[in-house]
C-alpha positions as CSV (number, residue, x, y, z in Angstrom):
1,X,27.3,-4.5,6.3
2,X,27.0,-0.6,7.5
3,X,23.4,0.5,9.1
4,X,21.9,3.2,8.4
5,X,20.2,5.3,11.1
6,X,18.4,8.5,10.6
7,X,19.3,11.7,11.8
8,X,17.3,14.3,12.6
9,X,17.6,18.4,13.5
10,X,14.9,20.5,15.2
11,X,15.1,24.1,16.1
12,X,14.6,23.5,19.7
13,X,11.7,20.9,19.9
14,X,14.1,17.8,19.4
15,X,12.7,16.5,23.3
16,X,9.1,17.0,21.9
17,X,9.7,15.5,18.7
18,X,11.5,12.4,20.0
19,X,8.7,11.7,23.0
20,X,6.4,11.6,20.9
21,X,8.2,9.1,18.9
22,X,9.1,7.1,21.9
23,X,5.4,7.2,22.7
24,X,4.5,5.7,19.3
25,X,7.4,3.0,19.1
26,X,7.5,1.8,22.4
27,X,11.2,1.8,22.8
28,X,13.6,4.0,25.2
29,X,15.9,6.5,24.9
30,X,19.9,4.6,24.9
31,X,21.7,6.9,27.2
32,X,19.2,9.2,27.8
33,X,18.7,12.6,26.4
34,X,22.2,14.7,26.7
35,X,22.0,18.1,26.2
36,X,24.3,21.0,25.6
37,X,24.4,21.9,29.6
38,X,25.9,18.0,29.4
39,X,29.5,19.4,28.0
40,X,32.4,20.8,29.2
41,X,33.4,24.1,28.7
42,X,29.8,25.3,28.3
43,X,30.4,28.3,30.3
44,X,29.6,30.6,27.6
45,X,26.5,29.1,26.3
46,X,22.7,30.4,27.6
47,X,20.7,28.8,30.1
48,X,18.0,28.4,27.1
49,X,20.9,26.6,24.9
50,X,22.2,24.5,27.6
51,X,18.8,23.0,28.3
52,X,18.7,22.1,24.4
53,X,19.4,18.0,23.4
54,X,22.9,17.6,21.8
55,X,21.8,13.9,21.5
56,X,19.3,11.6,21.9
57,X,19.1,8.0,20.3
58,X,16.2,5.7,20.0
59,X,15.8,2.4,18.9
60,X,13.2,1.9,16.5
61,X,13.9,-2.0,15.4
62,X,17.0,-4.3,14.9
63,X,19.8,-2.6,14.8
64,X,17.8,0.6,13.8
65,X,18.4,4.2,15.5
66,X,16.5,7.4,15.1
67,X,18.7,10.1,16.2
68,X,18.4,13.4,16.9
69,X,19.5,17.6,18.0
70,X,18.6,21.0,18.0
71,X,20.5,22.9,16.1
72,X,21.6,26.0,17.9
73,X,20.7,29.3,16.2
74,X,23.7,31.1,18.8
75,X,25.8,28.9,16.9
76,X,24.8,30.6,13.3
77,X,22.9,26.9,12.9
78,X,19.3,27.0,11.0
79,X,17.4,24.6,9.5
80,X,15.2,24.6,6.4
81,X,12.8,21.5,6.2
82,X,12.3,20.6,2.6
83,X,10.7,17.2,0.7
84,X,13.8,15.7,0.2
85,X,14.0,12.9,2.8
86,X,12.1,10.3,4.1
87,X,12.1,7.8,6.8
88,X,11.2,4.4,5.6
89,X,9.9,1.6,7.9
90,X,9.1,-1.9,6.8
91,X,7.2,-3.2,9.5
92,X,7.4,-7.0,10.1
93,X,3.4,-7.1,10.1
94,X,0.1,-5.4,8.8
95,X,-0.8,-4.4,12.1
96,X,2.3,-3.1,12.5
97,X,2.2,-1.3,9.8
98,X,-1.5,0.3,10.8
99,X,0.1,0.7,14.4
100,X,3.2,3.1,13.3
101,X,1.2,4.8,10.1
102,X,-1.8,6.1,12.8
103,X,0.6,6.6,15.5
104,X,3.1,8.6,14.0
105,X,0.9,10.7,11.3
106,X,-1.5,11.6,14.4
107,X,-1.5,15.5,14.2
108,X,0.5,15.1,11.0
109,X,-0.6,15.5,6.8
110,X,-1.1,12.3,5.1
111,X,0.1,12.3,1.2
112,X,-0.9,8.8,0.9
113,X,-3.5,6.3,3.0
114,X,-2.3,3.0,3.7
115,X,-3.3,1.0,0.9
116,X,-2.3,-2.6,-1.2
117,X,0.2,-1.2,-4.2
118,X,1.2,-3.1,-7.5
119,X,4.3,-4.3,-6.0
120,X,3.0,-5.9,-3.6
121,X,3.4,-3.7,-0.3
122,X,0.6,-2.0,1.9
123,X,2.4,0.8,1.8
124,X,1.5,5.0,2.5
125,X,3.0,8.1,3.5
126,X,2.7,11.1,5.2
127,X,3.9,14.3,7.0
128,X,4.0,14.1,10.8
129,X,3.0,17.1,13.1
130,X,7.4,17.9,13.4
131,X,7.7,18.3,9.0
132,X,9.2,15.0,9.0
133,X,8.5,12.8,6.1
134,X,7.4,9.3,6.6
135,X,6.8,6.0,4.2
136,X,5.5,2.9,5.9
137,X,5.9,0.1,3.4
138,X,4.8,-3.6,4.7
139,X,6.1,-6.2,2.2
140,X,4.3,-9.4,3.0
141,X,6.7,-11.7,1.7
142,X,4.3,-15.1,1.9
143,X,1.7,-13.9,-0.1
């Protein structure tokens, strides 16, 4: 069966972005943060642009990546963040779920508290302080 990983562009706050992350998830970075600088040929590229992340992984459960870049504007690259994605986690516990909905919408817009839905989940979502969307949905299977 494939995974699916999310991928993520920023226009040059990727490091920020994915710190914070790191900070919320507990997990680190696989291979590090490379940046542009990191390539060959890059002889052409700005200081600021070199210093930029190319790449940076981090685990964020089982066989679960959030990935990330900056898109480079010297490169005719832009972004426009719209509401037609989200991340979805389905935490393995309640307080689980509490941990990553407070952690990760800190400094962020929440749509929806955390609260028991009709089908079953404790489930919410929210905007976090980089315009990413987020949906924490706990599905406690025992009940």
């Amino acid at each position: 069966m494939a995974t699916i990983n999310t991928y993520l562009s920023f226009m040059g706050n990727t490091e920020k972005a994915f710190n914070f992350y790191k900070s919320v998830f507990g997990t680190e970075f696989v291979g590090g943060i490379r940046r542009f600088g990191d390539m060959p040929a890059n002889d052409k590229m700005s200081e600021d642009d070199k210093q930029k992340v190319m790449h940076v992984g981090l685990p964020i459960g089982p066989g679960n990546f959030l990935m990330g870049t900056d898109a480079l504007e010297s490169k005719g690259q832009s972004l426009t963040f719209g509401n037609n994605y989200y991340i979805s986690i389905s935490p393995e516990s309640k307080e689980e779920a509490v941990h990553l909905f407070n952690g990760l919408s800190s400094g962020g817009t929440i749509t929806s508290p955390l609260a028991d839905t009709f089908w079953g989940a404790y489930f919410g979502t929210f905007t976090d302080k980089f315009g990413v969307h987020w949906m924490v949905n706990y599905l406690n299977n025992n009940s």
